[in-house]
N, C-alpha and C positions, 0 to 999 in steps of 0.2 A: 504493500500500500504506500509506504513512502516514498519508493522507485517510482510510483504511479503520479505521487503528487508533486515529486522536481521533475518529473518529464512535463507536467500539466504545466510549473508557474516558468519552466523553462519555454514551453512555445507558448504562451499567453504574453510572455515578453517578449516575443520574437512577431505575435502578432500586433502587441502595442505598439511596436519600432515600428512596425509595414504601416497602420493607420496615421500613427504619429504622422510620417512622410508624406502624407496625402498634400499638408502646405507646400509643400515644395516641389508639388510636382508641374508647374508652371514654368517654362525654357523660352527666352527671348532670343532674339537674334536682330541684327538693325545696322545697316549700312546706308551711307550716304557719300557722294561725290558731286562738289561743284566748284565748277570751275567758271572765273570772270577774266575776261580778256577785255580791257580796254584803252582806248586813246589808241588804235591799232593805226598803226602809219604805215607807206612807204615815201623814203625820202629820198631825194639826189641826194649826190657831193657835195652840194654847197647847202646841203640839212634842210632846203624846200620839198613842201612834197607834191609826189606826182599828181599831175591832171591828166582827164583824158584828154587833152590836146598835146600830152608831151608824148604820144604813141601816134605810131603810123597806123598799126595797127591795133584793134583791142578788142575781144569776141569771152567771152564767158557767162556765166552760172555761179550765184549762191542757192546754193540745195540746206537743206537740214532734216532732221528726222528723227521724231522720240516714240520711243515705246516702252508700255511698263507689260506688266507680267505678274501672274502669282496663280500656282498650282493650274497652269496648262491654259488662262485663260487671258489672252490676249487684248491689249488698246495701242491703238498705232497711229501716225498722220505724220506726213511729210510736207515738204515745201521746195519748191522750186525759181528762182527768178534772174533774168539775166543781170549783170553787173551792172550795166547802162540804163537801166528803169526807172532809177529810183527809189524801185522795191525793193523790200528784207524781206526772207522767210523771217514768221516767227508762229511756231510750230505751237499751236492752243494744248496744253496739258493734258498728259493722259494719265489714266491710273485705274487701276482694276485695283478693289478690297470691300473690308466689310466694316469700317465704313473707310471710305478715303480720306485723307488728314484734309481737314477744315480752313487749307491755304489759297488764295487767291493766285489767280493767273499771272506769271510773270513773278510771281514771288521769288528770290531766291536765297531769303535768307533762313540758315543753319536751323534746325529743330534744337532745342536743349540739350545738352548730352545727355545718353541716357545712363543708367535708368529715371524715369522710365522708359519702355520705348512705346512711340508715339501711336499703332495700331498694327494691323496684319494686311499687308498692299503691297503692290509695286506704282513706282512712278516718276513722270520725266515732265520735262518741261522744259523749252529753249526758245530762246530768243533773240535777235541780231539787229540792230540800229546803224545807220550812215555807211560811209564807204570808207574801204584803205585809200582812194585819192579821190583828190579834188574832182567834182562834178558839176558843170556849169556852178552857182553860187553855192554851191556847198560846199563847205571845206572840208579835208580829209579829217578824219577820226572814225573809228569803227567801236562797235561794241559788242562782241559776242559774250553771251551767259547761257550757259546749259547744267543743269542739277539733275541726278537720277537716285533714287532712292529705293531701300527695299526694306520690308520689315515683318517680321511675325514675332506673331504673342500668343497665339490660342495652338492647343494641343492636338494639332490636325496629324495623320498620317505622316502627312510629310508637305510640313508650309514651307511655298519657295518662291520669294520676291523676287524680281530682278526689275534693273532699267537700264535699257541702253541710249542715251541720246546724244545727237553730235549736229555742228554747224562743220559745214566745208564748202570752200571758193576755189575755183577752179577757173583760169582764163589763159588764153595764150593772148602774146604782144610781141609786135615790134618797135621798137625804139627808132624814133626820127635823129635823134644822134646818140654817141656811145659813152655811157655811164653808169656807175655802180647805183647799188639799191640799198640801201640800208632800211632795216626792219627795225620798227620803233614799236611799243607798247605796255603797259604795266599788266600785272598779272597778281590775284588775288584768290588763289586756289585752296579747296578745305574738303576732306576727307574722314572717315570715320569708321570704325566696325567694334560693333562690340556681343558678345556673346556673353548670356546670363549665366552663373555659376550652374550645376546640374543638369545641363543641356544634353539631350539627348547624343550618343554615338554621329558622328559625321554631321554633327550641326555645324555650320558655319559662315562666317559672312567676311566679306570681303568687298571692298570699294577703291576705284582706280580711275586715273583718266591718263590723256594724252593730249599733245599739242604738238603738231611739226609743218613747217615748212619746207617746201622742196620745190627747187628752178629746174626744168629738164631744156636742153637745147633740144628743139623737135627737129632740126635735122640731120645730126649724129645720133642724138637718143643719151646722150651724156648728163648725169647731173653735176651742172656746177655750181649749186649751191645747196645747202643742205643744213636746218637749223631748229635743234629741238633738246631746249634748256632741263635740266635733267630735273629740277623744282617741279616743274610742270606732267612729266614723267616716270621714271622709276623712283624717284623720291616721294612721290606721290601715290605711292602704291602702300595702303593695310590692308591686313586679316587679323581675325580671331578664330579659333578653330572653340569646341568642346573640351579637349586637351590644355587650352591656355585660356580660357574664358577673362572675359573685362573687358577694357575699352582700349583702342587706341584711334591717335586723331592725329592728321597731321595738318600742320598750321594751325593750330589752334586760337593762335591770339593773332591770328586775320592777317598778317606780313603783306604788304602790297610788295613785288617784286617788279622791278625796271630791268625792260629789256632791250640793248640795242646789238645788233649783228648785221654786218656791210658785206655785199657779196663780191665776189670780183669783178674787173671792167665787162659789163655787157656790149655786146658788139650792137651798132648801128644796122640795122636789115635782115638783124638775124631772128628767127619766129623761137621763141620761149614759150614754155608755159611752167604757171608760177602754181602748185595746188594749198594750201593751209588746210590743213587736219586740226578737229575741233571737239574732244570725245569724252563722255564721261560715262562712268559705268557703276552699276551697286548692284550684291547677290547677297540674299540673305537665305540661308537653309535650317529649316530644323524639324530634325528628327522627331520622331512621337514618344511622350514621354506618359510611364503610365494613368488614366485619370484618375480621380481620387473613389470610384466606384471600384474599381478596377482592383486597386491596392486592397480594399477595405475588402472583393469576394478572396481576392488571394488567402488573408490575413486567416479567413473567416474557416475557409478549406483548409488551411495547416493545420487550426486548430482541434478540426471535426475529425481529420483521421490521426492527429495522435491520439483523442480520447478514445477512437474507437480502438484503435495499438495496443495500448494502454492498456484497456480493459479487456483485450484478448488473454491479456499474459496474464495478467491477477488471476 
């Protein structure tokens, strides 16, 4: 009988730990990436910036394109407009969740670090103002901003945010005489991933963007120019896995970065094209962790067949 009753207060404590746990069985995940590009120039040699009248030639496209995402279900919209318009893509926000975070259009500023984190979604949003050169009475100054975010909070199978959105320009020119280009602009980039302690097996989040530059001569197929600040880039890249759970954030106390880079002499008649990459990305995953129903039949089952154990042997 007493081998009967430390087997009993042994698993009634083992079922109290299973119930106990039931609080904790709630696993976050939340990633964010955005990036602000602006005062974007191109300048001569002598620091004016280009117009379209300093091109012989001048022919391209601003495109852009956001999309969010969570557990297979899809928001998307794109944008396209030639350089010479006067139009900007700017890409209306998308976001799939239950509920989608309570931000207005063109917002881009940071959610609070978390915890907590702010809901179960994916979502993007981008937008682009002015030109890199002068345009009859407009003067040069660009703005590109795009944010992607993902996030889960509730105990689904398997919640998975993502957002991919990006601005990119793309134009070929040629130049009425021969002169370098220098690339002007500030940069205000912030990133984030945090994963809650007790997080399910292979939960994870992770947020990153990119930004680059590249001159190709389209009649050898040569690039000679090439410029893509690593702030902007691989330094710009967190995760949090399940394994290291917490926060991490880069740039956190908002660093506006100043960028200038001069390409070499472009030749006078010779046809270029110049493309700018503009991206930013957030994944958030996490695994199923058990519900508090779930825990409490476990608890309840360990208990009922040691008594029945138990009482075979007595």
């Amino acid at each position: 009988m007493n081998i009967f009753r430390k087997g009993l207060l042994v698993t009634a404590a083992a079922a109290t730990l299973a119930i106990g746990a039931v609080g904790s069985a709630r696993a976050d995940t939340f990633a964010s990436a955005i990036l602000d590009i602006n005062n974007f120039r191109l300048l001569h040699g002598n620091g004016a910036a280009y117009a379209s009248t300093d091109f012989a030639t001048l022919t391209g496209t601003n495109d852009a394109h956001a999309t969010a995402a969570l557990n297979g279900v899809f928001a998307a919209d794109a944008r396209s407009n030639p350089i010479l318009s006067g139009l900007q893509p700017d890409v209306p926000q998308q976001c799939v969740g239950a509920p989608c975070p309570p931000i207005g259009e063109n917002n881009f500023n940071r959610f609070p670090s978390p915890p907590p984190v702010p809901g179960n979604f994916g979502y993007a949003d981008q937008r682009l103002v002015g030109s890199v050169i002068t345009i009859g009475a407009t003067p040069a100054g660009a703005r590109a901003t795009t944010r992607a975010d993902a996030s889960t909070d509730t105990n689904l199978q398997t919640a998975s945010g993502n957002s991919d959105v990006g601005t990119s320009t793309t134009f070929a020119f040629t130049l009425g005489t021969s002169d370098t280009m220098t690339i002007s602009f500030d940069a205000n980039p912030y990133a984030a991933a945090f994963v809650s302690a007790g997080a399910g097996a292979t939960s994870n989040a992770n947020a990153r963007m990119s930004w680059a530059i590249n001159i190709v001569d389209l009649t050898t197929g040569a690039s000679v120019f090439t410029f893509a600040p690593d702030e902007l880039n691989a330094l710009a890249t967190v995760s949090r896995t399940d394994g290291t759970p917490g926060l991490t954030e880069y740039n956190a106390a908002g660093t506006v970065y100043s960028f200038l880079a001069t390409t070499p002499l472009l030749s006078a008649g010779t046809t270029y094209q110049i493309t700018i990459q503009h991206n930013t990305l957030a994944n958030a995953l996490q695994q199923e962790v058990p519900e508090p129903g779930t825990l409490a039949i476990v608890a309840a089952g360990l208990l009922s067949m040691s008594l029945i154990s138990r009482r075979r042997k007595s």
